[in-house]
N, C-alpha and C positions, 0 to 999 in steps of 0.2 A: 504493500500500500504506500509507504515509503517514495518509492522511485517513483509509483505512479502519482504521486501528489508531486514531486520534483517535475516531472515531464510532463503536468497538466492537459493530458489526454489521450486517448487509443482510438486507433483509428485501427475496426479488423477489416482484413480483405477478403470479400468471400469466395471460393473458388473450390468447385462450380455454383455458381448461384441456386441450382435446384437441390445439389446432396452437399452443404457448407462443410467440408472439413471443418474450417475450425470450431466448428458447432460439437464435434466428436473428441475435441482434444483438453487436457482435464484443465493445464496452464491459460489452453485461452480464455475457455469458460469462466476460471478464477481470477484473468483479468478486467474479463468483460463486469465480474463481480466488485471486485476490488476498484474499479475506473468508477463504479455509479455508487460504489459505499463512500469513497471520498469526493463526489460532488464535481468529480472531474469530468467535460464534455468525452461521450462515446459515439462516435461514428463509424460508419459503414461504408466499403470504397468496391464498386466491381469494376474487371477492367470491361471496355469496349467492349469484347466480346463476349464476355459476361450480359451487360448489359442491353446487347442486340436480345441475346436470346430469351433475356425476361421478357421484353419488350414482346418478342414473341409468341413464348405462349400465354400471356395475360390475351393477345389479341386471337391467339387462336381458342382460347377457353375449354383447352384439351384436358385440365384436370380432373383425376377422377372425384375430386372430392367440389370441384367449380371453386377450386381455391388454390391455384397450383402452389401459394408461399403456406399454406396449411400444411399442404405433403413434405415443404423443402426443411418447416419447423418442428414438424411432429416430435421428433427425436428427441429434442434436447433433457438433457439427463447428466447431470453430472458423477452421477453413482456409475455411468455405465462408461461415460467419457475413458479415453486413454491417455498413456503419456509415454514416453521414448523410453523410459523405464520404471519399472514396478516402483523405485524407491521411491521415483519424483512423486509416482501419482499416491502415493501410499502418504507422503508430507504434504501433496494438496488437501486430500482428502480429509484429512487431519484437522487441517487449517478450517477447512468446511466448516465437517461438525461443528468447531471450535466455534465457530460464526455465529451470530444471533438467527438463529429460522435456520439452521443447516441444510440441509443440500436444497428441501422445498424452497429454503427462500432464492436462494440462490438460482434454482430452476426459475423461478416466477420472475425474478428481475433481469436474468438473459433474455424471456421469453416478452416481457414488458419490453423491453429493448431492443427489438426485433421486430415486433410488433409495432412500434415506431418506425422503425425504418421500413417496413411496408408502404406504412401510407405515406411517407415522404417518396418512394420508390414512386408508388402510385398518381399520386401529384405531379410528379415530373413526367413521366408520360401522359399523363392528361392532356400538359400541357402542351407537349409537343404535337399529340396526333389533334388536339383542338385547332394546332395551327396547317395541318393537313387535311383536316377535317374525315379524319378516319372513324367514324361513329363507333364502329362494332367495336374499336380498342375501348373505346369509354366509357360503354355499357355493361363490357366487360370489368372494366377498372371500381364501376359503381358498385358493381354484383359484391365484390371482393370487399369494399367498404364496408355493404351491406352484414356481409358474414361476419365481418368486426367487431359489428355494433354500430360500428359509425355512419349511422342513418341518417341525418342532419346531412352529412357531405354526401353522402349517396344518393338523398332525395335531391339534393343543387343539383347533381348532375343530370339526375332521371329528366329534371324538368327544364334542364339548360336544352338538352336532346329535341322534347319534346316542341321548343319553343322554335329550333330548326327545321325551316319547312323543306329543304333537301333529308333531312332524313329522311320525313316521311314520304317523299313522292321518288325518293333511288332507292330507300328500303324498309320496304312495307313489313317485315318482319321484324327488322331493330325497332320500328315505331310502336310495333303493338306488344314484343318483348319488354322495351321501356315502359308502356303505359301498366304491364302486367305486376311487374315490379315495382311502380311506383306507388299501384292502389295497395299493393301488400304492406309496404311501410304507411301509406294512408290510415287502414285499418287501423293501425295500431294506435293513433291519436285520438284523444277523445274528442266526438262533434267532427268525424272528417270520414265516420264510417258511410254516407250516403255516397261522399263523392269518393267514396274508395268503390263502392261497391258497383257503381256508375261506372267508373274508368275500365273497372275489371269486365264487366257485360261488351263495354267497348272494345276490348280486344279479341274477346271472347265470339264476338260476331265477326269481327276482322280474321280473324284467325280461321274462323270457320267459313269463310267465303273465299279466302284465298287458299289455304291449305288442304281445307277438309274435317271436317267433325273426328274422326279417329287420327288425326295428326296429333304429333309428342306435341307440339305447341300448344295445341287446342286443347288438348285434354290435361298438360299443366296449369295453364290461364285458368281451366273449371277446377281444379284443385285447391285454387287459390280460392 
């Protein structure tokens, strides 16, 4: 803690963005620990090509779980983490326990921390494909907010989409996707259940005129 309060901050690099080594190694993890127990900024750096391919499958929304940084996060564990030899991990370990909230805490503030760097991830290509106007990236990027929690920035975006009237007349399915997801966070507000329940019947006929009644689309929307 020491050095890291001398050297006022860690910046990890992650590689490869989807299975983070340093997510598995026990020293990072306990830096990553030791940088947020002294109040030191913790950042996250991919290189270029790293960050093509996030970019990537956020836009292709290939995950199995429609969260592809959920699969890349899952793991973290500092009980199962390694280190280049038994004795180093054996003195981290140590140090763990020794920690206020042992390993859980330390799990939970890598995970807090990461979790940050998502949505800064997410932000930055927002921004980028807003200026290409690539929709399907951003509806994809809200989806992902969504799963967060971070409905507030998820719902900006559903209705930033929605107020683009090229979404809706290049793609009739990102439009009635967005409006699917938006009345779902609708729902959840109190006095905003008519016009969630409205937006949802909206797609729901969208979907069914363009797709077809037994389409994955159509019959998520009626799930909803």
């Amino acid at each position: 803690k020491d050095s890291i309060s001398a050297i006022g901050r860690t910046v990890m690099v992650l590689a490869p963005w989807n299975q983070p080594v340093p997510l598995t190694r026990a020293w990072c993890l306990w830096e990553l620990f030791c940088t947020v127990d002294t109040g030191c900024p913790f950042n996250v750096a991919l290189s270029p090509e790293q960050s093509a391919a996030l970019e990537e499958a956020v836009m292709k929304g290939s995950s199995a779980s429609g969260n592809p940084f959920r699969d890349a996060l899952a793991g973290i564990d500092v009980a199962q983490a390694q280190a280049g030899k038994e004795s180093d991990r054996a003195k981290i370990m140590a140090a763990v326990r020794a920690s206020e909230g042992g390993t859980s805490r330390l799990n939970a503030v890598a995970m807090a921390e990461m979790r940050k760097w998502v949505v800064f991830a997410l932000r930055a290509a927002v921004h980028k494909w807003r200026e290409e106007r690539r929709w399907t990236g951003i509806i994809n990027a809200a989806l992902i907010l969504q799963d967060l929690g971070r409905m507030e920035e998820a719902r900006g975006l559903y209705e930033e989409l929605l107020a683009v009237e090229e979404v809706d007349a290049e793609d009739v399915a990102t439009s009635l996707k967005t409006k699917t997801n938006l009345a779902t966070i609708l729902s959840q507000q109190p006095g905003r259940e008519a016009e969630a329940e409205a937006m949802c019947r909206q797609a729901i006929e969208g979907f069914e005129a363009t797709s077809g009644p037994t389409h994955a689309n159509t019959l998520s929307s009626k799930s909803n």
